[in-house]
PAMILUM-621276 format. One record per residue (C-alpha): x, y, z; residue in one letter. Coordinates in Angstrom, 3 decimals, padded with zeros to 6 digits. Layout:
BEGIN
{{X,Y,Z},'A'}
...
***
This chain:
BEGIN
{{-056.598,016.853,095.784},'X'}
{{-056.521,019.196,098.496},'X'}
{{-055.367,017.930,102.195},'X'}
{{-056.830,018.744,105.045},'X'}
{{-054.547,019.611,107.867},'X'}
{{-055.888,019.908,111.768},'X'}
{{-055.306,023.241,113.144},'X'}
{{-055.792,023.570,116.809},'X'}
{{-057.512,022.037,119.627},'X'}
{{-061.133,022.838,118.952},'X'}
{{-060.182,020.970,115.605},'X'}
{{-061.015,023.261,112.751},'X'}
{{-059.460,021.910,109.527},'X'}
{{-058.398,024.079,106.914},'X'}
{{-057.941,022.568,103.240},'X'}
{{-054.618,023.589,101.808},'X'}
{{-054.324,024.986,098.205},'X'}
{{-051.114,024.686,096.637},'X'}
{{-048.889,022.839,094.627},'X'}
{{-048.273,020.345,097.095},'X'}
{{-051.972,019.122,097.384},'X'}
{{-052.972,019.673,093.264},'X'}
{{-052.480,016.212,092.496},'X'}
{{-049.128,016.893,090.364},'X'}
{{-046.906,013.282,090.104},'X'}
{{-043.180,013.767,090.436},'X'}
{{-043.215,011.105,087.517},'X'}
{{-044.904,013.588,085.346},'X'}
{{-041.400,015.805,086.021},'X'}
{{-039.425,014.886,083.121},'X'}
{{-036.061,016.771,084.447},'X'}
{{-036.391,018.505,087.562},'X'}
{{-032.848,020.238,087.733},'X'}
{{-033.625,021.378,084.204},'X'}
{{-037.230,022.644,085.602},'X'}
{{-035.583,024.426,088.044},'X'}
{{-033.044,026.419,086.270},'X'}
{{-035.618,027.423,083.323},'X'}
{{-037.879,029.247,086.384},'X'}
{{-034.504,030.616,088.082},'X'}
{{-034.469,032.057,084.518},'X'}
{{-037.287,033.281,084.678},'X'}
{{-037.601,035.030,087.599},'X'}
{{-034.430,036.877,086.025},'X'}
{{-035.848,038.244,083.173},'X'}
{{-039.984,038.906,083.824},'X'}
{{-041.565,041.486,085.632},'X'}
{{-042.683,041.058,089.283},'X'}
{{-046.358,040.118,088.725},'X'}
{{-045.126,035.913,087.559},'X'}
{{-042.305,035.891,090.385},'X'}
{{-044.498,034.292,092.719},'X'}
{{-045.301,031.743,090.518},'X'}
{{-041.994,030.598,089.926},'X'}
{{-040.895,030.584,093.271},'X'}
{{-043.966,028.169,094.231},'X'}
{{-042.781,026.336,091.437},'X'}
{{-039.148,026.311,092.318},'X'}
{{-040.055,025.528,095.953},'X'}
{{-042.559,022.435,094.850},'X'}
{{-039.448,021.111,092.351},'X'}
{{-037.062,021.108,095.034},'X'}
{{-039.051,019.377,097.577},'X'}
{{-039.235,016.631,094.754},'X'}
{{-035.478,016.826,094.787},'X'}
{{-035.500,016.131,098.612},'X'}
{{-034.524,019.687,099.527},'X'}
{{-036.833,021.728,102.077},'X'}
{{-034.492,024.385,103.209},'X'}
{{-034.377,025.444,099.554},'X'}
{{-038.062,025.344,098.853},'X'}
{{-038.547,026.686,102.258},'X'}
{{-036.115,029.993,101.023},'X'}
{{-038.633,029.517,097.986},'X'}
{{-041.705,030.183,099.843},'X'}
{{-040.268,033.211,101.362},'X'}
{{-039.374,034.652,097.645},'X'}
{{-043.000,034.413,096.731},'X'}
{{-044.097,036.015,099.719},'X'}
{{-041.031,039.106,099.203},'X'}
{{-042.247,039.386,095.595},'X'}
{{-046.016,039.678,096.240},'X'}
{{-045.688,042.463,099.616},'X'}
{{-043.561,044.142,096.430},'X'}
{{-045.844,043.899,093.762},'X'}
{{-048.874,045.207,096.370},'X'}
{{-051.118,042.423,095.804},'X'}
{{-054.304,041.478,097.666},'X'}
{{-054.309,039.562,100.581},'X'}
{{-056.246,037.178,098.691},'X'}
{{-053.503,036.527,096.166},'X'}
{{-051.337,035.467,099.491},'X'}
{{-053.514,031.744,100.163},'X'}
{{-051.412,030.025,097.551},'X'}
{{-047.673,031.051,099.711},'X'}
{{-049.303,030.510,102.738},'X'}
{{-051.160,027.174,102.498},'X'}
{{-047.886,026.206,100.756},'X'}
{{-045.935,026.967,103.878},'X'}
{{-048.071,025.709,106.294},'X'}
{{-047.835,022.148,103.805},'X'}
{{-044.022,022.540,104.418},'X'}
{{-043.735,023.380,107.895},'X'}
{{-046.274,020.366,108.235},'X'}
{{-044.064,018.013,106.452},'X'}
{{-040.959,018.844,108.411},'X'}
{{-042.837,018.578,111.765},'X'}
{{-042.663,022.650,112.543},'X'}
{{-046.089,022.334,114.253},'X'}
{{-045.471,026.022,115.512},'X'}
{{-044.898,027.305,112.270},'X'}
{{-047.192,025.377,110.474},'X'}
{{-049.704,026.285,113.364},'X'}
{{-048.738,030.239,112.397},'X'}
{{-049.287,030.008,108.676},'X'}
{{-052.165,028.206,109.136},'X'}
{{-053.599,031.229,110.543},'X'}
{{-052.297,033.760,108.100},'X'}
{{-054.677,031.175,105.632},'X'}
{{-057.548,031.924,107.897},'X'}
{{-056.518,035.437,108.305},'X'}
{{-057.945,036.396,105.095},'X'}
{{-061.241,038.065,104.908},'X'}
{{-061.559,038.311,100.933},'X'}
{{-062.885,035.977,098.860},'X'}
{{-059.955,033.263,098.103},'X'}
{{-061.538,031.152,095.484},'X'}
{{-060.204,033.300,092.109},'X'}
{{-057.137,033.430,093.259},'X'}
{{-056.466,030.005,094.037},'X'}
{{-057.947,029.175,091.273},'X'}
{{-055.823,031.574,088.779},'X'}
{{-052.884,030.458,090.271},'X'}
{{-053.981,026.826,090.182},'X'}
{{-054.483,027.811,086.214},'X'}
{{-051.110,029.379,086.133},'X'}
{{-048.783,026.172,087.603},'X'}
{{-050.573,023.644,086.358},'X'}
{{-050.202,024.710,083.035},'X'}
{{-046.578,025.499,083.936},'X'}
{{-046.267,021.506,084.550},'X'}
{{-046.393,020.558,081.004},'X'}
{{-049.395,019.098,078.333},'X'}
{{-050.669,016.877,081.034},'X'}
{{-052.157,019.014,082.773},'X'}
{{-053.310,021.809,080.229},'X'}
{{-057.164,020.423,080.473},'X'}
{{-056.753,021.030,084.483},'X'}
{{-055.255,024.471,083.943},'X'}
{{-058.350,025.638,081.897},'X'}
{{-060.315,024.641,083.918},'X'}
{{-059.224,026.294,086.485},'X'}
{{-059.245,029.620,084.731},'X'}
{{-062.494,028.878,084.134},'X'}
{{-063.758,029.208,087.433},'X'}
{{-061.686,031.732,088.015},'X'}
{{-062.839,034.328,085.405},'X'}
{{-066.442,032.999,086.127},'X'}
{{-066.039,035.110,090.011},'X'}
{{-063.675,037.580,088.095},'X'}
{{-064.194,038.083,084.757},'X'}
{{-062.580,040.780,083.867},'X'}
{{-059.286,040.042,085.910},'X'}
{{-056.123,040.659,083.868},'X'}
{{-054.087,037.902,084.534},'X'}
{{-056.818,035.151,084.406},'X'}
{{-058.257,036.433,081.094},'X'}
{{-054.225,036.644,080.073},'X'}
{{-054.127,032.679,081.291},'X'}
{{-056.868,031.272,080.010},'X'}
{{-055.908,032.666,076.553},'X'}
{{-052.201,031.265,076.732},'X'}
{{-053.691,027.692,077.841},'X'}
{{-056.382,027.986,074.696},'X'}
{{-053.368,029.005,072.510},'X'}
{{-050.845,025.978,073.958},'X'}
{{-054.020,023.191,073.871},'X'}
{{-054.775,024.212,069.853},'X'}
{{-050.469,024.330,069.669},'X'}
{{-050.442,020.475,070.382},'X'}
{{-053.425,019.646,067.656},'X'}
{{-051.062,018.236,064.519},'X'}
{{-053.777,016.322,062.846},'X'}
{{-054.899,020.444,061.147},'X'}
{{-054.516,023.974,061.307},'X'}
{{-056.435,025.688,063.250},'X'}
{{-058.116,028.833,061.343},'X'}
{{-057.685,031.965,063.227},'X'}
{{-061.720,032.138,062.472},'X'}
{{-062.307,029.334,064.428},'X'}
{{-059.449,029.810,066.974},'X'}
{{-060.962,029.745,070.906},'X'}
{{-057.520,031.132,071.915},'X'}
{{-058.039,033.965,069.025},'X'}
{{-061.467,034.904,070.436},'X'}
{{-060.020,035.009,074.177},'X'}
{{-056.769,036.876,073.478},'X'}
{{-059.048,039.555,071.844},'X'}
{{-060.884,039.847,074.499},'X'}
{{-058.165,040.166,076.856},'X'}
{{-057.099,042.958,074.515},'X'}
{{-060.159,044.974,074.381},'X'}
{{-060.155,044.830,078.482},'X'}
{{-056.736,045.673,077.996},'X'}
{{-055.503,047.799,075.354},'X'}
{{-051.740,048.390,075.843},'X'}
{{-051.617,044.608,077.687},'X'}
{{-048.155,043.612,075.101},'X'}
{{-048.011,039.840,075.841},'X'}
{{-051.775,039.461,074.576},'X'}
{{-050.697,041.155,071.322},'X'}
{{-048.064,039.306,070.693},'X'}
{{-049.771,036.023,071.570},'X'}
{{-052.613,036.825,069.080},'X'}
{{-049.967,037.822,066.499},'X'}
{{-048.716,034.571,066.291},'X'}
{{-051.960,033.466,065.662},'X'}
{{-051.736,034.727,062.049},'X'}
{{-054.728,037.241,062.238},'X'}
{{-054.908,039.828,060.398},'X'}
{{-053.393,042.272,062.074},'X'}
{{-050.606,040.437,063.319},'X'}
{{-047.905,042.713,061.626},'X'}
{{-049.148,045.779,063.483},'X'}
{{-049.617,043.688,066.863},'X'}
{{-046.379,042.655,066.607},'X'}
{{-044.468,046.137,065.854},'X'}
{{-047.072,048.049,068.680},'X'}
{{-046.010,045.435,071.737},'X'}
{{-042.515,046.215,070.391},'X'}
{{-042.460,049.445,070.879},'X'}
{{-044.532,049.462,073.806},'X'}
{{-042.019,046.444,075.391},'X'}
{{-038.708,046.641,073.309},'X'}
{{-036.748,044.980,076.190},'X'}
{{-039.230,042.273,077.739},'X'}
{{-038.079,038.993,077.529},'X'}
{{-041.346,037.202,077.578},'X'}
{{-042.518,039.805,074.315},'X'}
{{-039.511,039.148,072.540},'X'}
{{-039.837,034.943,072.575},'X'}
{{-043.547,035.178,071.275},'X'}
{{-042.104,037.727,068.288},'X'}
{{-039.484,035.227,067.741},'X'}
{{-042.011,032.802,067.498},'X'}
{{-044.233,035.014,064.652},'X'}
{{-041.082,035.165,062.946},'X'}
{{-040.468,031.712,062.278},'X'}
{{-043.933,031.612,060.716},'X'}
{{-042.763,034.901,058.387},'X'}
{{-040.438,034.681,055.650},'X'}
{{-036.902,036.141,055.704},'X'}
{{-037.974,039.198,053.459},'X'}
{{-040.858,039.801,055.679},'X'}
{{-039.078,038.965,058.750},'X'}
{{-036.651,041.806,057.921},'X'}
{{-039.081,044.192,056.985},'X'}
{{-040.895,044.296,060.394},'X'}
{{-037.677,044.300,062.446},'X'}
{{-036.540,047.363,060.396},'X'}
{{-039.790,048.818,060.994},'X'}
{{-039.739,048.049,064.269},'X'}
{{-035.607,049.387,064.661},'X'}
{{-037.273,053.265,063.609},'X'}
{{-039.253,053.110,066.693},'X'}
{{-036.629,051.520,068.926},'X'}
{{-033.336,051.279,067.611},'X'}
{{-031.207,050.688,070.994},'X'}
{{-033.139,047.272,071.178},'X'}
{{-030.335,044.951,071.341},'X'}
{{-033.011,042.126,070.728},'X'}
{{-034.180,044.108,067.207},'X'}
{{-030.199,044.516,066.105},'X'}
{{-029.593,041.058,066.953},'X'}
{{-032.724,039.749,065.294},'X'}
{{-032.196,042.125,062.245},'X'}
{{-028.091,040.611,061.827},'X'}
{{-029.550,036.679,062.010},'X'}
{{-031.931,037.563,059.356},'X'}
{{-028.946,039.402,056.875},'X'}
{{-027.011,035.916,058.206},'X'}
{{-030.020,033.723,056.828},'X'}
{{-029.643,035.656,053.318},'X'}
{{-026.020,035.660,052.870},'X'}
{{-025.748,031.969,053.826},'X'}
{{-028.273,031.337,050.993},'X'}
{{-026.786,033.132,048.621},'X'}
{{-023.434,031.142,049.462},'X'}
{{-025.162,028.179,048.825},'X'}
{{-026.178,028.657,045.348},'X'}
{{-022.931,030.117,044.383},'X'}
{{-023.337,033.649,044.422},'X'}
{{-020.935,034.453,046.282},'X'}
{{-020.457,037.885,045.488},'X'}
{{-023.477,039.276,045.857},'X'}
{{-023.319,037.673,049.609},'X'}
{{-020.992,040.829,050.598},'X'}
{{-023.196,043.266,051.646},'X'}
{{-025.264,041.321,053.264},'X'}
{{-022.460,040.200,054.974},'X'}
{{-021.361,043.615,055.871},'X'}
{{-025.014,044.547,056.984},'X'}
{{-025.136,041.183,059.211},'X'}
{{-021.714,041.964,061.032},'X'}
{{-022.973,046.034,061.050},'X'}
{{-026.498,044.788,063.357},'X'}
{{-025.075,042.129,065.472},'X'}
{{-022.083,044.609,066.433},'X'}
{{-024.853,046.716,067.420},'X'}
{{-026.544,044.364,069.548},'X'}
{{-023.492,043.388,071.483},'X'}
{{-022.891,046.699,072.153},'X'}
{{-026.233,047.641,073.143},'X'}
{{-026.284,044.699,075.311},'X'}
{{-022.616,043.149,076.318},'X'}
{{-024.033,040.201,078.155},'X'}
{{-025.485,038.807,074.659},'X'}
{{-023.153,035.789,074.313},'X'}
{{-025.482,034.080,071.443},'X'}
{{-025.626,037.556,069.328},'X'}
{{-021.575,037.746,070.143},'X'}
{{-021.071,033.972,069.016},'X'}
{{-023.527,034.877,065.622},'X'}
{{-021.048,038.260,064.670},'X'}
{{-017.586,035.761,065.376},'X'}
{{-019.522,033.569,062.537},'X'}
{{-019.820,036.608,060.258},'X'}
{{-016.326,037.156,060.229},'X'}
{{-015.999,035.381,056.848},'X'}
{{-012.252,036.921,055.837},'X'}
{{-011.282,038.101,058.940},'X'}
{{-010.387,035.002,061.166},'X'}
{{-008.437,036.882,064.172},'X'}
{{-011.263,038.779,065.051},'X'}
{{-013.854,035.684,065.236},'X'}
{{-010.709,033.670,066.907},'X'}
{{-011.005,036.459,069.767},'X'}
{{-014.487,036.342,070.050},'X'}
{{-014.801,032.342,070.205},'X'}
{{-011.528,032.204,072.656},'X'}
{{-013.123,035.231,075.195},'X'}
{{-016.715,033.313,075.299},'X'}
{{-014.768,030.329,076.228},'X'}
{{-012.052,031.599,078.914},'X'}
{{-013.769,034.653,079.962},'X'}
{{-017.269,034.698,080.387},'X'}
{{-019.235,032.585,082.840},'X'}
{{-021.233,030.943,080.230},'X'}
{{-023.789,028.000,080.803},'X'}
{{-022.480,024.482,080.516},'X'}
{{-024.920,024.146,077.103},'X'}
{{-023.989,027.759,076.087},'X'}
{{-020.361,026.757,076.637},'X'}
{{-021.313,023.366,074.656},'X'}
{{-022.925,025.550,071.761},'X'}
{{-019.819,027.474,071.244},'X'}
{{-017.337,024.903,070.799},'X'}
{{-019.522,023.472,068.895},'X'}
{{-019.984,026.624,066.267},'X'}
{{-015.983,027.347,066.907},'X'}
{{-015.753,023.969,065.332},'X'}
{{-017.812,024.151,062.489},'X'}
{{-016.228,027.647,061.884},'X'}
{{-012.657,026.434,061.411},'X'}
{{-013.975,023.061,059.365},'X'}
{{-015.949,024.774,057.001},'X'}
{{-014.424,028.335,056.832},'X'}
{{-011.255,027.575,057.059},'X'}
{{-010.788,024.150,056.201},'X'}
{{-008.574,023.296,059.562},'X'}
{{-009.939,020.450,060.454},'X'}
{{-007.372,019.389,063.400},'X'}
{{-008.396,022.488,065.156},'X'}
{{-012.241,021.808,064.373},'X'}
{{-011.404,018.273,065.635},'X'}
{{-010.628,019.326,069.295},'X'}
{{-013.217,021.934,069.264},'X'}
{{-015.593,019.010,068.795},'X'}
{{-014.003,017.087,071.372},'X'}
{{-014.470,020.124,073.425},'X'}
{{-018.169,020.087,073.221},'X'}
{{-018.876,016.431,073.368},'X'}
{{-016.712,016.653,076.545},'X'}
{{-020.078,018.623,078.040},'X'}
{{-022.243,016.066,079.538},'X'}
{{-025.425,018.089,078.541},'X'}
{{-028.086,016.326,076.634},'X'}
{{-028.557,018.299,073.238},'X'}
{{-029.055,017.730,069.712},'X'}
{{-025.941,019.726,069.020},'X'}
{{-024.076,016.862,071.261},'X'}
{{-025.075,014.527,068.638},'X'}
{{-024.399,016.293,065.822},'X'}
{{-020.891,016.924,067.336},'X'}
{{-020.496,012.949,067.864},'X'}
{{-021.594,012.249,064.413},'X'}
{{-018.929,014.902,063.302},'X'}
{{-016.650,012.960,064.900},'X'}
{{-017.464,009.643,063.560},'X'}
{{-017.143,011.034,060.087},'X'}
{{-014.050,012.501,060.626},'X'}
{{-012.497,009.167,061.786},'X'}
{{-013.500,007.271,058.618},'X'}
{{-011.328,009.628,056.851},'X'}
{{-008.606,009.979,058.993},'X'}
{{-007.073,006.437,058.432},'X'}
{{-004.500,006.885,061.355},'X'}
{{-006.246,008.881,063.478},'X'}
{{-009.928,006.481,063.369},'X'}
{{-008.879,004.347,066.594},'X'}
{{-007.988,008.041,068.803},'X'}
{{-011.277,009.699,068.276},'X'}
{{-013.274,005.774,068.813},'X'}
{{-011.350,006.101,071.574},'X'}
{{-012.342,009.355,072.893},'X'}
{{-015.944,008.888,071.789},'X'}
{{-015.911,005.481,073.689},'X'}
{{-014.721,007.006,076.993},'X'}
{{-017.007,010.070,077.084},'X'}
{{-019.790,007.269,077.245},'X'}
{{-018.724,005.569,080.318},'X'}
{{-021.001,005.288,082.798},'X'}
{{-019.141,007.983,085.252},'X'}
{{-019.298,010.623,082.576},'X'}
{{-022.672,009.523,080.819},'X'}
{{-026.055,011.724,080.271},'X'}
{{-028.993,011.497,082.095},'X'}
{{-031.378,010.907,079.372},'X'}
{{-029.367,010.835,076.388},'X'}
{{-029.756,008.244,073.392},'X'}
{{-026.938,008.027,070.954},'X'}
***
């Protein structure tokens, strides 16, 4: 709950809203240094209006971690990003109260005395935007706390009902509550997070992320949702992971068809290309697999055509350059350039990094049937202490191998065995 906090002589208290009085349990925090580079991400690739959020975020995650200065620096971020973004004073409560909790905590009694008053400071009504930010983070903390986050929304849209972002909240928490039913389907007809991301749409017309949202609903007009936010939004990050998410529920034919449509409208969208080649990929890898191999060629040729594309359109695309070294079927210097620049020169992630060994590997195994090189690529990888599913994979790989290797069984055991010791083990991970 909220804590009060004693302001001055004459005694006023002032209750704090914020992360740091909401009641959220550092046990509920499931990997906080993964947490915190997921909203680093973020704050990379969304427009200005969530940056605040993230930064509270980032600032409450690395106070868990025992670091102040950092979520301190934080603090100041969300208060940069929402003088830039020209918000209300009222939409400043959240950053404030937060800092005065801080400056509290570390025993800054003037600060804490000065944010204080920037809190009392405000003349407009506070309540909707504590509580749509209250919506917002909560709901950023994981399933726990999605009843909470509604809730909030709730009371926000009750004082504000027409307010963008808490009709745009309210609807995401509706759609991620239904997400987590398994027991049935939930029929768009009977969909709360349908009826809500309509109405966000019809007090918003051009507003892309409800569109896309609502398109992977299933509605009815989910294919023209889908190809209006993309041409409306061809390069947002957070419209192109809820079409990514349609598409799974689409099948490769249909898949393709939108993305071509969509490529008319926008064809320098190096998420479209890429999309588009990964789709050709899916086809020519099935046709591979029930032996007709031939026909695989132009798809082929039309796979390595779009994700060339994308790379070029976008240079910093190390997944769409590590899906065009794959398509290099025949031509095994080119895709050895590609996987051997990812590796030396680009300053990929340690799972990225991980991801392309791991590919590199398979790629020499099952292309090209060199299986010492695909050996140390795998070695490579598992060398990563990053939990993923590709780590196991990579591990089982290696078992395999070594039960046909006669000889060469006891050296990968061996390497297996020491990447497990305790100095070079994974937080988390079960073999």
């Amino acid at each position: 709950g909220t804590v009060p906090v004693k302001t001055d002589c004459k005694s006023l208290w002032v209750k704090l809203e914020c992360l740091f009085t909401w009641g959220v349990e550092k046990s509920d925090m499931k990997d906080l240094d993964t947490l915190l580079k997921n909203h680093l991400h973020r704050v990379s690739v969304s427009p200005i209006r969530y940056h605040a959020t993230y930064f509270h975020i980032l600032a409450f995650v690395s106070h868990l971690k025992g670091d102040d200065e950092a979520a301190l620096d934080y603090l100041h971020k969300a208060e940069d990003a929402l003088k830039k973004d020209k918000r209300d004073e009222a939409d400043f409560v959240v950053t404030y109260s937060s800092l005065a909790w801080i400056h509290n905590h570390l025993g800054n009694q003037e600060n804490k005395e000065f944010y204080l008053n920037q809190v009392k400071s405000i003349r407009q009504d506070t309540r909707p935007a504590v509580h749509g930010e209250k919506g917002w983070s909560l709901m950023k903390m994981g399933p726990k706390y999605y009843e909470r986050a509604k809730e909030s929304f709730e009371k926000a849209l009750e004082i504000k009902p027409e307010h963008q972002s808490y009709n745009m909240g309210y609807g995401v928490v509706l759609y991620r509550m239904e997400d987590l039913d398994t027991e049935y389907e939930i029929q768009p007809e009977d969909s709360a997070a349908v009826k809500q991301l309509k109405k966000t749409l019809a007090l918003y017309p051009d507003f892309t992320e409800a569109m896309t949202l609502l398109a992977v609903k299933k509605t009815q007009e989910s294919r023209e949702l889908v190809l209006k936010a993309l041409s409306l939004s061809p390069n947002d990050k957070n419209i192109n992971d809820y079409v990514v998410n349609y598409l799974k529920k689409c099948s490769p034919e249909e898949s393709l068809e939108m993305i071509k449509s969509a490529l008319v409208q926008t064809p320098t969208s190096a998420f479209l290309n890429h999309k588009a080649g990964l789709c050709y990929k899916e086809k020519y890898v099935q046709l591979i697999m029930s032996g007709r191999r031939d026909e695989a060629a132009a798809d082929v040729k039309e796979c390595i055509r779009f994700l060339s594309e994308a790379v070029r359109l976008d240079p910093s695309n190390t997944y769409a350059m590590m899906n065009l070294a794959e398509a290099y079927d025949n031509q095994l210097p080119r895709a050895e350039k590609i996987f051997t620049d990812l590796i030396r020169a680009y300053q990929l992630r340690e799972k990225d990094k991980q991801h392309c060994h791991f590919i590199y590997g398979k790629f020499l195994f099952f292309k090209w049937n060199d299986e010492d090189r695909s050996v140390e690529q795998y070695k490579e990888a598992y060398k990563i202490h990053v939990y993923s599913e590709e780590r196991k994979k990579v591990r089982k790989l290696l078992e395999n191998i070594a039960e046909t290797k006669g000889g060469q069984k006891v050296i990968i055991f061996l390497f297996v065995k020491k990447a497990l010791q305790p100095e070079g083990n994974v937080t988390g991970i079960k073999m």
